[in-house]
N, C-alpha and C positions, 0 to 999 in steps of 0.2 A: 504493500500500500504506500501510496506518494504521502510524507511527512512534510512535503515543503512549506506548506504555509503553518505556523507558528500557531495553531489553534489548538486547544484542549478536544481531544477526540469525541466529549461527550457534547462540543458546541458546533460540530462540523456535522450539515446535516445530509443525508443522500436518501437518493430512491431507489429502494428496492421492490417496486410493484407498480405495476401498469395496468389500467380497464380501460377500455377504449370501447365505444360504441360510435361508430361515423357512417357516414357517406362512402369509405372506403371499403366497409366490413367492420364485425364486429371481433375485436379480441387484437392484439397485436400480431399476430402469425397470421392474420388475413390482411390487418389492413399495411401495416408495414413494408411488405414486399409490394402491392400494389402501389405503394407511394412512392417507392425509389424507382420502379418502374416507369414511372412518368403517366400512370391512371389517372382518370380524370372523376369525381365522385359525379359533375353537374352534369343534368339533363333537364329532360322537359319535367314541368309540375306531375304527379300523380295523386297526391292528397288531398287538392282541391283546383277546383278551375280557378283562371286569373284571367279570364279575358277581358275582364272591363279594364286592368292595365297596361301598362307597354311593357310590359315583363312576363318572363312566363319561362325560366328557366331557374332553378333551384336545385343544393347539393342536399337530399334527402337521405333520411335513414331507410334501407329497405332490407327486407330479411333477417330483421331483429325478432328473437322469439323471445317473447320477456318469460316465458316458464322455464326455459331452460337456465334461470339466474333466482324465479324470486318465488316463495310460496304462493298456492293458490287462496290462501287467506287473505295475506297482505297483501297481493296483486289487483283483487278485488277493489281495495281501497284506495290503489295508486293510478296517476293521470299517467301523458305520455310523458311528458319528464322527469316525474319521480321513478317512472319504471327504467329512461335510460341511467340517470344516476345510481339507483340503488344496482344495476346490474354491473355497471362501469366499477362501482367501488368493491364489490363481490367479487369480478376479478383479479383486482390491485391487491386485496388482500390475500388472496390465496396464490394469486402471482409470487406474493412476499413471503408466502409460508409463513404465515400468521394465523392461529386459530384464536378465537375470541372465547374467553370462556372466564368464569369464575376470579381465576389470580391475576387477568390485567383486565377486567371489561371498563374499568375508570379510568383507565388512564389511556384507552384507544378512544376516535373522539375522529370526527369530519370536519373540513373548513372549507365550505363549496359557494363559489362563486356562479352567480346566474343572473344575465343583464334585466331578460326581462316575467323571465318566469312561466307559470303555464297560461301561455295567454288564452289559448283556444276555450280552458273550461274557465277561465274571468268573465267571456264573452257569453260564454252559454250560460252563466250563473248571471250575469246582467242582463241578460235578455229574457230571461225569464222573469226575474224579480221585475222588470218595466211591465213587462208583458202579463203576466199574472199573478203578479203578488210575492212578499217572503214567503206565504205560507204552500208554494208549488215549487217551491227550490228546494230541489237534491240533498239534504243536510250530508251524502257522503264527499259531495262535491264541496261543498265547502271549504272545507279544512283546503285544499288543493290551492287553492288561488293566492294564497301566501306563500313568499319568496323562500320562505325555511323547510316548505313542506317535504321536497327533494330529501334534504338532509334529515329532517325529521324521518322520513318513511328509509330510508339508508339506517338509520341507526336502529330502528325498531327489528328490520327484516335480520340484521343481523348480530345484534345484543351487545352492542359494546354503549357505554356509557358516560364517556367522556365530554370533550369539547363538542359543541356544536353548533356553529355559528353557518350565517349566510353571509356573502358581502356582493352588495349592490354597485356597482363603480364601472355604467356603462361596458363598453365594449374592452376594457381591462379588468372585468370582474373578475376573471379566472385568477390573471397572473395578479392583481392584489391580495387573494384566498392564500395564493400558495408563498406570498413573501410576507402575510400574516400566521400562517402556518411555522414556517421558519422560526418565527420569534417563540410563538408558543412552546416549542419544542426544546426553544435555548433557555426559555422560564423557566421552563422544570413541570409545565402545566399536562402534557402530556409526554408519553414515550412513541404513541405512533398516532400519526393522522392522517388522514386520506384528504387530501384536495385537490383541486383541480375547476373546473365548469361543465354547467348544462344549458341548455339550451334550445326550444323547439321552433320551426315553423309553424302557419298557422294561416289561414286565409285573412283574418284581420293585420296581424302583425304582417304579414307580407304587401297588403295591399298599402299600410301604413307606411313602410319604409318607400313605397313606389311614390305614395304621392309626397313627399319627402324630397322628390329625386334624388337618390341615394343608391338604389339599383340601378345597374346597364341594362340599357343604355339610357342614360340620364339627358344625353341632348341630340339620339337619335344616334344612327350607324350600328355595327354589330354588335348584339349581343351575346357578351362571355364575359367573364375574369378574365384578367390580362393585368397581374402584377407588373409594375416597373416600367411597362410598356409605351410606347408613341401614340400607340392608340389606344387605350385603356379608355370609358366613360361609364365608371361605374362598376359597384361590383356587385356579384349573387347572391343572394340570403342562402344561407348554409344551417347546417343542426346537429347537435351530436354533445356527447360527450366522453369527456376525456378528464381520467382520476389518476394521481399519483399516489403510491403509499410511501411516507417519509417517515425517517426517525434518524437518531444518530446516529453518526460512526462507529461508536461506540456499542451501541445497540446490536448494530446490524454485523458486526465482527462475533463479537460474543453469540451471535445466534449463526454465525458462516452462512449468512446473507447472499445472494447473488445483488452485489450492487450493482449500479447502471450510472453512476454517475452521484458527484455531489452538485448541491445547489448552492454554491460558495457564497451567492450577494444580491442583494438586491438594491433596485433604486426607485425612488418612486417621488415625482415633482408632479409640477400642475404649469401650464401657462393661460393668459387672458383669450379666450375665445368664445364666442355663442353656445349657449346650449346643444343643437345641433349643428355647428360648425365644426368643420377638422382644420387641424393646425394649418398655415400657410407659411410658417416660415421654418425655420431647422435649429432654432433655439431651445425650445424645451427636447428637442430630443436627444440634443447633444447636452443639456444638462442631464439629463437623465445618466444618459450613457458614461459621464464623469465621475456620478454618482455610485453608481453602480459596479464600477471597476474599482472605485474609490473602496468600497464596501470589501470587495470580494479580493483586497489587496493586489492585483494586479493592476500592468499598463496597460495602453493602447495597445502598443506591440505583440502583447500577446496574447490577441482576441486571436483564434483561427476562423471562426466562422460567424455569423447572424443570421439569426432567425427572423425575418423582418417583420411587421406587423402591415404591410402594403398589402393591398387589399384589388388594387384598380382602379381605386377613385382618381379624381385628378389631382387634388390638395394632398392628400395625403401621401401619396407615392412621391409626389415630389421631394415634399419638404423633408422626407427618410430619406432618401437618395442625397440630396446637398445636403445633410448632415453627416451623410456617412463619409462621402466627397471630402468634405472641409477635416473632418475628425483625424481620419485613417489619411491625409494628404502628405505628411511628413511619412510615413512607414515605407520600408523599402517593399515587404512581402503585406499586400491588400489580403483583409479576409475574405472568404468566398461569403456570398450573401444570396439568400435565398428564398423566397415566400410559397407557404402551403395555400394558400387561401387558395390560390387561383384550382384546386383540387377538393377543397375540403369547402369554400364557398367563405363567406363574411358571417359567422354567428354571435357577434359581440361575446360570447362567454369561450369561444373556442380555442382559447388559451393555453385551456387545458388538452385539448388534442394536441395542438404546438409543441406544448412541453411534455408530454407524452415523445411526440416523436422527436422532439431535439433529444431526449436521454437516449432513444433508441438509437439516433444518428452519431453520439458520443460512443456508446460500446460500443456500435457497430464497424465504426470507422469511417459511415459514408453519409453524404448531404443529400437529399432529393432536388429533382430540380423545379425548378419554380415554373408551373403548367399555364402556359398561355403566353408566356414571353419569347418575343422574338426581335422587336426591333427597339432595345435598350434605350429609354431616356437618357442615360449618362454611363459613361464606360465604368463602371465597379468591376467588380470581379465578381459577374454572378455566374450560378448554376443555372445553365437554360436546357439544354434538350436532353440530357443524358442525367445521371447520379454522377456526384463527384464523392471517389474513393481516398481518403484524406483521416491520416491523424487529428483526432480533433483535440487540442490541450484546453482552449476555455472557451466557449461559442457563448452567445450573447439573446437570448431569446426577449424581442421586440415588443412589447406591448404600448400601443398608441388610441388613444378614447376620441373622437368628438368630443367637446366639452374644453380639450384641451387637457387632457388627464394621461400622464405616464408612467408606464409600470416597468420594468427593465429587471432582470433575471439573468444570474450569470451562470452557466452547466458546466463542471470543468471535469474533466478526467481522473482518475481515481484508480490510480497502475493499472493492479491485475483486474480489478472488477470484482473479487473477490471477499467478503468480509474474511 
């Protein structure tokens, strides 16, 4: 195990567990190789029509069995994103050879990020209530329409008892979760937590983002994701989620853990922008990105990779790109930069798929390439049509909100991978 960085073993935290539920497949062995392969999850809608929009492409979950993850008790009472979450962290933990039982259920505990919740049963619970009263509403729908429910129903289905919090923070709810996680973990408040984001589609919230213009194409021409791109206008509503299982170094040795990587640092600033406006310029992301190295005790220099949070938009691609430009401009060796979205779609919480696949792309040694790009806003050194096979020592996973909200996450290597 790499000792380089001067940390007490029980305050250095890694992941040892992945759940994944996407647009790619469900579980890491499906959806991983898919993604270094250069798959695309978006297609046409199937879960509802959208024609009354200019949009009509979306990265949906399909071939999800929630009984193959969650009891037919519990199941009964869960919406569609409590069922992806509870199934995503069901994974992670048995990924991490963790059973929950009796002598730690208090101190295992979830910290899940979810920008806007289960929109679909808000709507059908409001539309009812308008339409015929409180007393014709579903009392099991209920409980569902609150942001904690996801984690609430994750921690019932499987009896751990710990932390359990929700964190709301736009389109970086996920990577907020997991650099709130972190700290709890260095408090002493838990020894393992699961987080990461959820996230669904929905015929309201879809239609919502459209008249927004926020989806491609936002001022006409083709409609796709096209991270980084020349002609990018707009990006896909996407859905899924994606859980990490963290604990110390410490922990995860003493148990001879398979680890995937530590999560060395985080950063997390704000700059002045509109509610729904995206950044326009490359200052909060280069505070961020200061921040966050600042944190995780490393330089510039030895970033190998980023994870970018570009999406397609037009503001927002940009002002990642001149920031990364200006940052990395003195380094001899540029890190490779690269964005999922254009595969996995725009789901404000999908942070947690990101940082899912950034640790897979840390063991594994390889970067996916960023789907839909072809004629580069500005020379970086991105991954375009193929996977790039590459040592990774610390990669940089990207979190950027509307609002003007940053979250920045640093994944570094951790020798053998081995506790």
């Amino acid at each position: 195990m790499d000792e380089k960085r001067d940390v007490p073993m029980k305050e250095r935290i890694v992941v040892t567990g992945l759940g994944l539920v996407t647009p790619l497949g469900v579980g890491k062995d499906e959806f991983f190789p898919r993604l270094l392969s250069g798959d695309g999850g978006i297609s046409g809608l199937e879960a509802f029509n959208a024609d009354n929009v200019a949009s009509h492409l979306g990265a949906e979950v399909r071939n999800f069995r929630p009984r193959d993850f969650i009891s037919t008790k519990n199941l009964r009472r869960m919406d569609k994103t409590s069922s992806l979450a509870t199934a995503a962290a069901r994974m992670a933990l048995e990924d991490a050879g963790i059973v929950v039982g009796r002598e730690n259920r208090d101190r295992v505990g979830i910290l899940l990020g979810t920008a806007f919740g289960a929109t679909d049963v808000t709507v059908q619970v409001a539309g009812t209530l308008l339409s015929q009263g409180p007393l014709s509403v579903n009392p099991i729908l209920v409980p569902n329409t609150v942001m904690n429910a996801p984690a609430a129903h994750a921690s019932i289905e499987m009896g751990f008892r710990g932390v359990n919090t929700t964190v709301t923070q736009y389109a970086v709810s996920a990577e907020t979760a997991i650099a709130y996680a972190l700290s709890e973990i260095k408090r002493g408040v838990a020894d393992v937590l699961l987080t990461g984001g959820v996230d669904i589609l929905s015929k309201f919230y879809y239609e919502a983002l459209s008249r927004f213009r926020g989806l491609s194409p936002d001022d006409g021409g083709r409609e796709g994701a096209r991270p980084f791109d020349q002609e990018r206008n707009g990006y896909v509503a996407g859905e899924g989620c994606g859980i990490l299982c963290l604990e110390s170094l410490a922990s995860a040795r003493e148990r001879g853990a398979n680890i995937y990587c530590e999560i060395s640092g985080a950063g997390l600033c704000s700059s002045a922008e509109t509610p729904t406006g995206w950044p326009e310029d490359s200052q909060g992301v280069r505070q961020a990105l200061r921040r966050v190295l600042q944190q995780a005790g490393i330089s510039i220099t030895d970033v190998t990779a980023i994870m970018a949070a570009a999406n397609g938009g037009r503001l927002l691609d940009l002002a990642e790109a001149r920031a990364y430009e200006e940052a990395f401009a003195s380094c001899e060796q540029k890190p490779f930069v690269t964005s999922i979205k254009g595969a996995i779609g725009e789901s404000f919480s999908g942070g947690g798929i990101r940082a899912c696949s950034l640790a897979l792309s840390v063991q594994n040694k390889c970067l996916p390439p960023t789907v839909g790009l072809s004629d580069p806003l500005m020379p970086l050194n991105f991954v375009m049509e193929k996977k790039k096979e590459v040592v990774i020592k610390n990669a940089v996973l990207a979190g950027v909100s509307f609002g003007g909200t940053y979250a920045y996450l640093v994944f570094s290597a951790c020798g053998d991978m081995r506790g």
